[in-house]
OpenMM code with the backbone's topology and positions (N, CA, C; nanometers):
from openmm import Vec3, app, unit

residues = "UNK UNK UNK UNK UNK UNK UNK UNK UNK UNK UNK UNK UNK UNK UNK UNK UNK UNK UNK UNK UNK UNK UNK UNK UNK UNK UNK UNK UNK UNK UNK UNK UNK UNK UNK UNK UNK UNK UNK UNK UNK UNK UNK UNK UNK UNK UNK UNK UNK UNK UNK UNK UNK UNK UNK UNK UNK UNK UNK UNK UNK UNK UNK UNK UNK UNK UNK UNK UNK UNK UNK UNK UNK UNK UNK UNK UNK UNK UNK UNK UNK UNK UNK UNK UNK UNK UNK UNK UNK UNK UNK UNK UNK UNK UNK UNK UNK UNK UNK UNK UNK".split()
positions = [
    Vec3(-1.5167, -1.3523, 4.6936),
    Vec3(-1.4427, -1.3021, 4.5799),
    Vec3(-1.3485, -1.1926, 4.6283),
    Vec3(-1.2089, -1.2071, 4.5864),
    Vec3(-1.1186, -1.1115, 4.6337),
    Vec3(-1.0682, -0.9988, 4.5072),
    Vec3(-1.0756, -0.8590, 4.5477),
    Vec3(-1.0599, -0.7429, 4.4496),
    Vec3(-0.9447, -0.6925, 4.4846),
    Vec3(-0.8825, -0.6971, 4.3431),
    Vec3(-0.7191, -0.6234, 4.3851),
    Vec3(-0.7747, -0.4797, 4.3763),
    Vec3(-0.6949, -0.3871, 4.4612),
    Vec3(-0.7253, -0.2395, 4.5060),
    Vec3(-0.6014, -0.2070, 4.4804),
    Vec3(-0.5903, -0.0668, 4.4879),
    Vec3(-0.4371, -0.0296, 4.4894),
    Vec3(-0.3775, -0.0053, 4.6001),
    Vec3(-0.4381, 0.0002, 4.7279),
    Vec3(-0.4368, 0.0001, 4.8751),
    Vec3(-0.3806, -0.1381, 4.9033),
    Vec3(-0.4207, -0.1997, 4.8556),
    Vec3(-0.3418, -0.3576, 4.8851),
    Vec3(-0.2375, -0.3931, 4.8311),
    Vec3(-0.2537, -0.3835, 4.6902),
    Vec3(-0.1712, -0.4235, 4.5598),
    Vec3(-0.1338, -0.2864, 4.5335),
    Vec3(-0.0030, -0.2288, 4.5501),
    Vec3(0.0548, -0.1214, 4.4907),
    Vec3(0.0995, -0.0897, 4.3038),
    Vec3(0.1215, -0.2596, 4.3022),
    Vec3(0.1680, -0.2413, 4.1703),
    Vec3(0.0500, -0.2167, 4.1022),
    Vec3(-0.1020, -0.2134, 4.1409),
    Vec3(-0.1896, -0.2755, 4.0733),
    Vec3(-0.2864, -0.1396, 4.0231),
    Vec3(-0.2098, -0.0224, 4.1115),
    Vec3(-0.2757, 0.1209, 4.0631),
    Vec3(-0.2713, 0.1879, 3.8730),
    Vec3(-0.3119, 0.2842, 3.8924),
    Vec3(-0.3184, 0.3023, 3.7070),
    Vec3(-0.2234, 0.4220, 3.7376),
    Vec3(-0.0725, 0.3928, 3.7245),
    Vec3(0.0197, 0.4924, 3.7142),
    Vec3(0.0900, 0.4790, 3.5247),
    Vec3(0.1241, 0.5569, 3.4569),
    Vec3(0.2060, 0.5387, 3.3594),
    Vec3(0.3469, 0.5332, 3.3767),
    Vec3(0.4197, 0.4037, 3.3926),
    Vec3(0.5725, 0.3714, 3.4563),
    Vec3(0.6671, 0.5185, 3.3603),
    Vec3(0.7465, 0.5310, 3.3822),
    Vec3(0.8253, 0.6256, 3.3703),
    Vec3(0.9666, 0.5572, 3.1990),
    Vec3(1.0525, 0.6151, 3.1046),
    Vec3(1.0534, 0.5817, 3.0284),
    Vec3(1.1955, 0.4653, 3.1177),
    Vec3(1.2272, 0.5247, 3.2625),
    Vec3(1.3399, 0.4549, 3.2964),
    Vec3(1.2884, 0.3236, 3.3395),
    Vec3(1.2057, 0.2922, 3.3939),
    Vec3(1.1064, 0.2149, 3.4129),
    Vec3(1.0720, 0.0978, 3.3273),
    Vec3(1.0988, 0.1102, 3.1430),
    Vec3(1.0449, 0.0178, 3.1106),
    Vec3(1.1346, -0.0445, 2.9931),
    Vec3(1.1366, -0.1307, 3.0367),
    Vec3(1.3150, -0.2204, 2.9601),
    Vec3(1.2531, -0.3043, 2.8404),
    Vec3(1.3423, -0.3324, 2.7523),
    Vec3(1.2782, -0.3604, 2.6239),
    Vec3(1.2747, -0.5183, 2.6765),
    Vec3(1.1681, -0.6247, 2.5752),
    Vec3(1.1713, -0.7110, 2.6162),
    Vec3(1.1611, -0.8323, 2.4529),
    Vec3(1.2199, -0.7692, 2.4238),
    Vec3(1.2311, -0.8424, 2.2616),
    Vec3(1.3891, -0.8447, 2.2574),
    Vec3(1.4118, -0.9994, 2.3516),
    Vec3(1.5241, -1.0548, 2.3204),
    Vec3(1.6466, -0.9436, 2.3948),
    Vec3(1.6625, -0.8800, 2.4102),
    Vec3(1.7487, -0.7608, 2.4709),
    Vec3(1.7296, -0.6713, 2.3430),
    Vec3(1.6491, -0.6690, 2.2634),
    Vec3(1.6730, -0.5595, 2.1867),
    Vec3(1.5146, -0.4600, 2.1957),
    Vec3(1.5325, -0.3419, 2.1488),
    Vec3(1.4175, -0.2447, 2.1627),
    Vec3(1.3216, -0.2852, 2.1264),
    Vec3(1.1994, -0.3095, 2.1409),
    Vec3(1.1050, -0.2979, 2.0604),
    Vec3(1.0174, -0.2076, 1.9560),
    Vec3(1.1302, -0.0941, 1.9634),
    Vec3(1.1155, 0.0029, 1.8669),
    Vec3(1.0856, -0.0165, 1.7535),
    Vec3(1.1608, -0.1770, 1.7194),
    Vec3(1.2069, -0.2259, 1.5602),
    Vec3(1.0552, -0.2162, 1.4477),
    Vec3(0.9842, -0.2635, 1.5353),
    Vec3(0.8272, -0.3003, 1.5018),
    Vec3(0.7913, -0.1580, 1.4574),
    Vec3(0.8321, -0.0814, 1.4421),
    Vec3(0.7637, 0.1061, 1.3895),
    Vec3(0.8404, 0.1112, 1.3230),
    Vec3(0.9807, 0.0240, 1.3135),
    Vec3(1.0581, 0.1231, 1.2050),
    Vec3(1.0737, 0.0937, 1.0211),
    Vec3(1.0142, -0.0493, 1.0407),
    Vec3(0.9732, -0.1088, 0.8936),
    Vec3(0.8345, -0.1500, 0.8441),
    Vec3(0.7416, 0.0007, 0.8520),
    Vec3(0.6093, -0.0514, 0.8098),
    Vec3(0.6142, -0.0339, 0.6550),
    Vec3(0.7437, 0.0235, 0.5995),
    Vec3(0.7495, 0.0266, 0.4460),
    Vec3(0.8184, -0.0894, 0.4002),
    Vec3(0.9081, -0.1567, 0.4756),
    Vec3(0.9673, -0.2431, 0.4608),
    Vec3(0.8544, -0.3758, 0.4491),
    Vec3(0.7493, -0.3479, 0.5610),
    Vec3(0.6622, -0.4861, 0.5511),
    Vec3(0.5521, -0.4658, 0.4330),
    Vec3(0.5572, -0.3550, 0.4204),
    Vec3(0.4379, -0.3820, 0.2853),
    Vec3(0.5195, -0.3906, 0.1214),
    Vec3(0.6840, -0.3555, 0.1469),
    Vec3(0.6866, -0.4201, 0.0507),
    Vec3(0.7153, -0.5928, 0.0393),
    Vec3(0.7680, -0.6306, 0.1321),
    Vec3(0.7179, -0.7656, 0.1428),
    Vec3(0.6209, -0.8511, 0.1062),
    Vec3(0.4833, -0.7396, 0.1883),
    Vec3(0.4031, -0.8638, 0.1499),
    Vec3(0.3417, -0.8394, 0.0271),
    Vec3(0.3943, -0.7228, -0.0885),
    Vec3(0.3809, -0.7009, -0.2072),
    Vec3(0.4249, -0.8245, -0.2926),
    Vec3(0.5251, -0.8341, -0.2731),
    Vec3(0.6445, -0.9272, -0.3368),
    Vec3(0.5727, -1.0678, -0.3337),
    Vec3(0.5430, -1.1251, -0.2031),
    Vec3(0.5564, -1.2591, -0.1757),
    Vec3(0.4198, -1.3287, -0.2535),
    Vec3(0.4774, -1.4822, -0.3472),
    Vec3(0.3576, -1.5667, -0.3881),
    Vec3(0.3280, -1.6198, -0.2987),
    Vec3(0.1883, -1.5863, -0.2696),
    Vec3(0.1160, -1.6517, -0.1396),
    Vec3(0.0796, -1.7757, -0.1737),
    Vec3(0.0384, -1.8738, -0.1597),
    Vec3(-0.0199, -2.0297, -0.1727),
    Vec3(-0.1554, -1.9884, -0.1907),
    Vec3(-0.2496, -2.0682, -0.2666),
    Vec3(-0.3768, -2.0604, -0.2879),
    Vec3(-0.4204, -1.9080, -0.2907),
    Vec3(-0.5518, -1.9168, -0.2130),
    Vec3(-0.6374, -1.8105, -0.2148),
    Vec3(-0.6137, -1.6862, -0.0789),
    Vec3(-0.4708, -1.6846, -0.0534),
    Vec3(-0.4197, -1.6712, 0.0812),
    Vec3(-0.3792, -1.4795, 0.0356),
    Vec3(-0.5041, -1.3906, 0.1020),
    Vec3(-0.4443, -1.2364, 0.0954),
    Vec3(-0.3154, -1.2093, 0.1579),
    Vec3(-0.2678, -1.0630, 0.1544),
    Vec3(-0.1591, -1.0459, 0.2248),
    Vec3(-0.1685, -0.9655, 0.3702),
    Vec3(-0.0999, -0.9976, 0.4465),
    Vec3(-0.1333, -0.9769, 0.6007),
    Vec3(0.0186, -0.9692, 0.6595),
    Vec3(-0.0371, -0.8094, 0.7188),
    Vec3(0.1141, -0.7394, 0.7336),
    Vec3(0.1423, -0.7831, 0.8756),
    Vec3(0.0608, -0.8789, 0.9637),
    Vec3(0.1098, -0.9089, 1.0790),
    Vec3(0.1810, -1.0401, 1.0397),
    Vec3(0.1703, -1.1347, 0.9552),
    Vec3(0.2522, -1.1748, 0.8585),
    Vec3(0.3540, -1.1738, 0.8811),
    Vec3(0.3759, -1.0799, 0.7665),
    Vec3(0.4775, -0.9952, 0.7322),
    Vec3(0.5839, -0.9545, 0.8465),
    Vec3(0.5279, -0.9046, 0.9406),
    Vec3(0.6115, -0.8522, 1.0774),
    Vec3(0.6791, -0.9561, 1.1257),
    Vec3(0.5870, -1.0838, 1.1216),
    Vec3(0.6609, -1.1679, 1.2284),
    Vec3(0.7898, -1.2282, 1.1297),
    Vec3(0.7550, -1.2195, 1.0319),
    Vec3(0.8540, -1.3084, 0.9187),
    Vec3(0.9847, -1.1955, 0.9120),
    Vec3(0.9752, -1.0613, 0.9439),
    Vec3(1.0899, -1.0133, 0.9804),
    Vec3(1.1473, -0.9550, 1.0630),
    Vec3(1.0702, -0.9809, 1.1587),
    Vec3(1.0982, -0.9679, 1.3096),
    Vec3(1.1871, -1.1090, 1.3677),
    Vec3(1.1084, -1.2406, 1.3021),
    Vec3(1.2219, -1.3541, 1.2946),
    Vec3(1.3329, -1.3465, 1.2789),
    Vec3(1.3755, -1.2377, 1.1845),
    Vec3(1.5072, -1.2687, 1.0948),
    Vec3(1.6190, -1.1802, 1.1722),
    Vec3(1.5317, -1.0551, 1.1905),
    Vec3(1.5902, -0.9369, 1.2658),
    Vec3(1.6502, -1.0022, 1.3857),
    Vec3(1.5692, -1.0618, 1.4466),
    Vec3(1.6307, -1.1166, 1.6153),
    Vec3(1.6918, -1.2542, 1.5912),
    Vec3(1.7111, -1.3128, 1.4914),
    Vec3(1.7950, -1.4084, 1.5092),
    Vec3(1.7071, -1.5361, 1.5204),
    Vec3(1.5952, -1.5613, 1.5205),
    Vec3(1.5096, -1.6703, 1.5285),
    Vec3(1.5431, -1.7795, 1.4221),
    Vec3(1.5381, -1.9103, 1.5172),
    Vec3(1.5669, -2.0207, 1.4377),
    Vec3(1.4430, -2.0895, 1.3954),
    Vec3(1.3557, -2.0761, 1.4521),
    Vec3(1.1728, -2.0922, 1.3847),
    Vec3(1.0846, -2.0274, 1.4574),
    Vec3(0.9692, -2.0454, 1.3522),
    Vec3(0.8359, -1.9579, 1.3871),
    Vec3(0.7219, -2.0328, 1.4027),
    Vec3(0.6932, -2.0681, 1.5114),
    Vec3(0.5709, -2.1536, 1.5045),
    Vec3(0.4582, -2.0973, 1.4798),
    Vec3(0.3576, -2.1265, 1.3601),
    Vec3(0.2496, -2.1331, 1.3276),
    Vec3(0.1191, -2.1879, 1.2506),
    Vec3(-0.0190, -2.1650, 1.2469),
    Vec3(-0.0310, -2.2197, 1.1875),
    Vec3(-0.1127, -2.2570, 1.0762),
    Vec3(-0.0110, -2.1663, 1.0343),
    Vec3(-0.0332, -2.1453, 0.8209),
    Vec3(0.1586, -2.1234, 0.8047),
    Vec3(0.2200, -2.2317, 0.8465),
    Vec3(0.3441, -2.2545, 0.7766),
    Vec3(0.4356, -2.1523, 0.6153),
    Vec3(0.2981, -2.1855, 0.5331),
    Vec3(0.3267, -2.1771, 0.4113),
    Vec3(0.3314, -2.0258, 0.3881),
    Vec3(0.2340, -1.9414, 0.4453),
    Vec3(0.2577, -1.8151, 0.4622),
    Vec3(0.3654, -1.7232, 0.4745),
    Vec3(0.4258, -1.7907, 0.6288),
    Vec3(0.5255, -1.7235, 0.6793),
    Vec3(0.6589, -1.7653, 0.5355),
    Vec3(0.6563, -1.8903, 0.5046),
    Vec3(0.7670, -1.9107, 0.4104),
    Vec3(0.7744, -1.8352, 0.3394),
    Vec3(0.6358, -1.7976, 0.2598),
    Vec3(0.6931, -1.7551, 0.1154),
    Vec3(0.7201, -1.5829, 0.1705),
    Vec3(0.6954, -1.5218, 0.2847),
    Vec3(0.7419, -1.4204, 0.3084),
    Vec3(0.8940, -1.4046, 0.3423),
    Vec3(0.8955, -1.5274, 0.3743),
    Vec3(1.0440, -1.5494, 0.4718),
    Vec3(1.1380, -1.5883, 0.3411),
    Vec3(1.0809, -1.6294, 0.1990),
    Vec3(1.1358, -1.6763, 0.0616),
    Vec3(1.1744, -1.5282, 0.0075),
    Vec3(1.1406, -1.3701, 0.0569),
    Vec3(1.1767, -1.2339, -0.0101),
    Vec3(1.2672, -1.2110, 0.0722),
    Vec3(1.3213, -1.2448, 0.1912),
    Vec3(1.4214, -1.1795, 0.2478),
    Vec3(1.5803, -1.2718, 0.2174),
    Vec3(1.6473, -1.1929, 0.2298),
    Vec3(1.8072, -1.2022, 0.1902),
    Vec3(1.8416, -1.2962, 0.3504),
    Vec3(1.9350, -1.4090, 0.3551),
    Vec3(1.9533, -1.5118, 0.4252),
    Vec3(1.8588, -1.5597, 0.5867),
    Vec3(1.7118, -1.5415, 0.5056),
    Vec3(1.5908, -1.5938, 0.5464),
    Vec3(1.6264, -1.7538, 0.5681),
    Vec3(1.7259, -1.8210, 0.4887),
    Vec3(1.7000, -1.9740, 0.5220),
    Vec3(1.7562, -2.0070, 0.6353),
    Vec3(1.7866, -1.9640, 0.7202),
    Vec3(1.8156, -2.0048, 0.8937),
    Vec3(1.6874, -1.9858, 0.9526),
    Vec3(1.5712, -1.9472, 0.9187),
    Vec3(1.4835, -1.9261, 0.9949),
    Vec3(1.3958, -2.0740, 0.9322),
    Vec3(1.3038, -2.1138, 0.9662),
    Vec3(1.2370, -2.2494, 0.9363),
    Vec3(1.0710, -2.2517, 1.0131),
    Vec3(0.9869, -2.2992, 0.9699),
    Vec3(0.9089, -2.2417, 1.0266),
    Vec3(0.7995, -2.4200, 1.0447),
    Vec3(0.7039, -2.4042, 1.1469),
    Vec3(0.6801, -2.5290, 1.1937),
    Vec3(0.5233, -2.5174, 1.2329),
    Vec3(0.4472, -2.6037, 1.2365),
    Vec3(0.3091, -2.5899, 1.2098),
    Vec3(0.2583, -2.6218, 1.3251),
    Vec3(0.1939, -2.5391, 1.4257),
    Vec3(0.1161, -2.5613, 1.5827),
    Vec3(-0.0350, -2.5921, 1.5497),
] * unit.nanometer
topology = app.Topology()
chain = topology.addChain("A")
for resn in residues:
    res = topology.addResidue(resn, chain)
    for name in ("N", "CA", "C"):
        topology.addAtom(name, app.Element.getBySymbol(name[0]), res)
């Protein structure tokens, strides 16, 4: 059995990278976005008629406007109906489409 060390593997030590160090990776854009609408997602998932017996779930919520934010042409998942009717409160939500894994 082989153990990565940090003597071997440099990258593999417990350093905290530096802020120059760490490049956003959501599409070229910040991933800041995700902190900056937690009022935005709960009113969402206030709003939205869920299907059946289906609570509201703000990770949901995030991805259904995190879709929209970055330009996503679908969301694979799989409770479809969810993401719609969240993706049914936002303003030109219908480019996004969503598909069942």
């Amino acid at each position: 059995m082989t153990r990565l060390t940090a003597a071997r593997y440099p990258a593999a030590s417990c350093t905290t990278p530096t802020s120059d160090q760490v490049k956003p990776t959501t599409f070229g854009r910040s991933p800041q976005h995700v902190h900056a609408h937690p009022l935005r997602v709960g009113e969402l998932i206030g709003r939205a008629d869920l299907p059946g017996k289906k609570r509201p779930d703000p990770v949901d919520g995030l991805v259904a406007l995190t879709a929209l934010q970055i330009g996503a042409a679908m969301v694979a998942t799989s409770d479809p109906a969810v993401i719609q009717a969240y993706l049914d409160q936002l303003p030109r939500a219908d480019a996004v489409f969503t598909v069942r894994v």
